[in-house]
C-alpha positions, 0 to 999 in steps of 0.5 A, spaced: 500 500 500 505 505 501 508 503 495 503 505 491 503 512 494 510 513 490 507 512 483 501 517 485 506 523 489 509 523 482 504 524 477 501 529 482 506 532 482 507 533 474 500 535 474 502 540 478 508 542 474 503 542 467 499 547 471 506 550 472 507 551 466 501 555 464 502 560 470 509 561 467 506 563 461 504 570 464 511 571 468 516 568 465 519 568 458 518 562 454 526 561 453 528 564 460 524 558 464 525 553 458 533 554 460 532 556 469 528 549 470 535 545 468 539 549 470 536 550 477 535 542 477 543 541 475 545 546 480 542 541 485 544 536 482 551 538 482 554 537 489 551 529 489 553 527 482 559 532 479 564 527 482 561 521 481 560 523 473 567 525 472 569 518 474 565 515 469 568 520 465 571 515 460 563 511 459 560 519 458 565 520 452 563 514 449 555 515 450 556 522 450 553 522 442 546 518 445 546 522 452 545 528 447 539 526 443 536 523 449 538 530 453 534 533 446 528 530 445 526 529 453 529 534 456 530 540 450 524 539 445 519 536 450 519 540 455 520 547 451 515 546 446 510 546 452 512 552 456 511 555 449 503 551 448 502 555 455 502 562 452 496 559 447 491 552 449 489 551 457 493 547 462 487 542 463 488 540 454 495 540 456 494 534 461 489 531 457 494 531 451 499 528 454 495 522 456 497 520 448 505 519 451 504 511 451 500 511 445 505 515 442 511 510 444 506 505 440 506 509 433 514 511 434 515 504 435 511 500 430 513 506 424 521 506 426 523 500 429 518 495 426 514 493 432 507 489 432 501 492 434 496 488 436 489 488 433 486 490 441 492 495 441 491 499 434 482 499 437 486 502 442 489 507 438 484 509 433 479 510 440 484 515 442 486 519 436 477 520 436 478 522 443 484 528 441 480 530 435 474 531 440 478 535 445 481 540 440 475 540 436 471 542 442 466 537 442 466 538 433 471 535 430 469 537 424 471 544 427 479 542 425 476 541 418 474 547 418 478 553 422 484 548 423 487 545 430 490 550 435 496 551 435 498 550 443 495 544 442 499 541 436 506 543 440 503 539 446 503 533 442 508 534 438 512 535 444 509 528 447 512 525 441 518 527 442 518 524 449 515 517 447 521 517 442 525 519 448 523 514 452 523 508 447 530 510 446 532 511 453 530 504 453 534 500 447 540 504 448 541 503 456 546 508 457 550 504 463 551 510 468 545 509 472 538 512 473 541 519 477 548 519 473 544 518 466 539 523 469 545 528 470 548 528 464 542 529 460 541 535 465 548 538 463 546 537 456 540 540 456 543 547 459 548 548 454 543 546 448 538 551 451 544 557 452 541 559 444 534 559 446 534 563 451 538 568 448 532 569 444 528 570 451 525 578 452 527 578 458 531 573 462 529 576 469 526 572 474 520 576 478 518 575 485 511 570 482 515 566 478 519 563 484 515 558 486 513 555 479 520 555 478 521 551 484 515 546 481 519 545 475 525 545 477 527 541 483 520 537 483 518 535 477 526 535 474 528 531 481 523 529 486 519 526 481 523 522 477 525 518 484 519 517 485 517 514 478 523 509 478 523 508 485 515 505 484 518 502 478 522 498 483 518 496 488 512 495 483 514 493 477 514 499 470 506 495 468 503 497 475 507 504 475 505 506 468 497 505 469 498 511 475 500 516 468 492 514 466 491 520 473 495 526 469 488 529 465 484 528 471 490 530 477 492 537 471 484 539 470 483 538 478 488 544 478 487 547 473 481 549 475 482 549 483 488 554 482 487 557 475 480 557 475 480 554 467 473 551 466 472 543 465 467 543 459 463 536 458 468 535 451 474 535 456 470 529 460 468 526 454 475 527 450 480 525 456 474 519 456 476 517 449 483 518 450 483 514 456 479 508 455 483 508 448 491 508 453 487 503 458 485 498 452 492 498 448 495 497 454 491 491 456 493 485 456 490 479 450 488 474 454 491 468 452 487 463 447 484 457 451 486 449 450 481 446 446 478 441 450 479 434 449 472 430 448 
């Protein structure tokens, strides 16, 4: 039982950090807390795991050109591309959205690395994009026929892609320095990939508000989170931990609503629905084919 409050801690915390980066939207620079979020987690960061880091040395060199394009899409593409969305869709559409990660990982790994999808997992799919053409059509999906899909909302979900992509390489490369130290590197790399964008930023200047989502982002969704996600991992398995990702939408619409005042429509309900009853089914289990029984 107090196991399960490690997954649980996590997502609630990431709904937090989505919510976050809405608020951001009116006080920092999309550039600016794009780049603060992993230099404050590398700042944390650096006192535990510099040294350790430069004893491996030797194995980051030879991982170094892996480490980049995983520090790129999870940590540089990903999380920007959603502090950009912020400025134009709602955080509860955000939430909802991202809810497609393991249907994402799903469509990247059956088009690049030719991997099956099973009947019951493509109805899942399918159930899901219905759901996603629902929400951003705010309840008419004829309305992306005909005015086009929100921009924000294509950034969300291109963003997720870039995650689902970052997490099945994540997995087929294994680099060999450890959950933290793999963390820490690909944290380093971040920061300086994201040196060019932020000096693109109006203003780099940190106001007095922006502090505590500075705080949500960098330290408890870069650092706590990710602890908490591996540490269920490892007391319950990545199948058990993985269904508890299905709370993001409702977690983030929660928030949206108790801290922002965003209004939960009836499409909200009836997209994120689909969407997660697409998830729910592609991840299920096929149950196995009975033995014919003898006369």
């Amino acid at each position: 039982m107090m196991a399960t409050l490690f997954p649980l801690l996590a997502v609630l915390i990431w709904s937090a950090n989505t919510v976050a980066s809405k608020a951001a939207a009116t006080v920092f620079d999309p550039a600016a807390i794009s780049l603060y979020r992993w230099l404050l987690a590398f700042l944390v960061m650096t006192p535990l795991f510099a040294r350790p880091l430069w004893r491996e040395r030797a194995q980051l060199r030879r991982h170094l050109p892996q480490l980049a394009v995983l520090s790129l899409l999870g940590m540089v593409a990903s999380q920007s591309l959603a502090y950009y969305a912020a400025h134009l869709t709602t955080a509860t559409n955000m939430g909802v959205i991202t809810a497609l990660i393991p249907l994402s990982g799903l469509l990247l790994g059956a088009v690049f690395f030719r991997q099956s999808i099973s009947a019951q997992a493509a109805a899942g799919v399918a159930l899901s994009l219905g759901g996603v053409c629902y929400l951003m059509g705010a309840g008419n999906p004829l309305f992306l026929l005909q005015q086009g899909v929100n921009i924000g909302d294509a950034m969300v979900l291109l963003g997720g892609f870039a995650y689902a992509l970052y997490s099945i390489l994540y997995k087929r490369w294994s680099p060999p320095l450890g959950q933290w130290l793999n963390l820490y590197a690909q944290v380093l790399l971040a920061v300086l990939m994201l040196l060019p964008l932020a000096a693109t930023a109006d203003s780099l200047a940190i106001p007095l508000a922006g502090v505590p989502v500075l705080l949500v982002a960098g330290i408890g969704s870069s650092i706590l989170a990710a602890y908490l996600w591996m540490l269920s991992i490892q007391r319950i398995g990545s199948e058990r931990t993985a269904i508890f990702m299905n709370l993001l939408p409702l977690f983030t619409a929660l928030l949206a609503s108790a801290m922002l005042g965003e209004t939960i429509h009836a499409y909200h309900w009836v997209g994120g629905g689909l969407i997660l009853a697409g998830v729910s089914l592609s991840q299920r289990k096929p149950l196995p084919a009975r033995a014919p029984q003898a006369a």
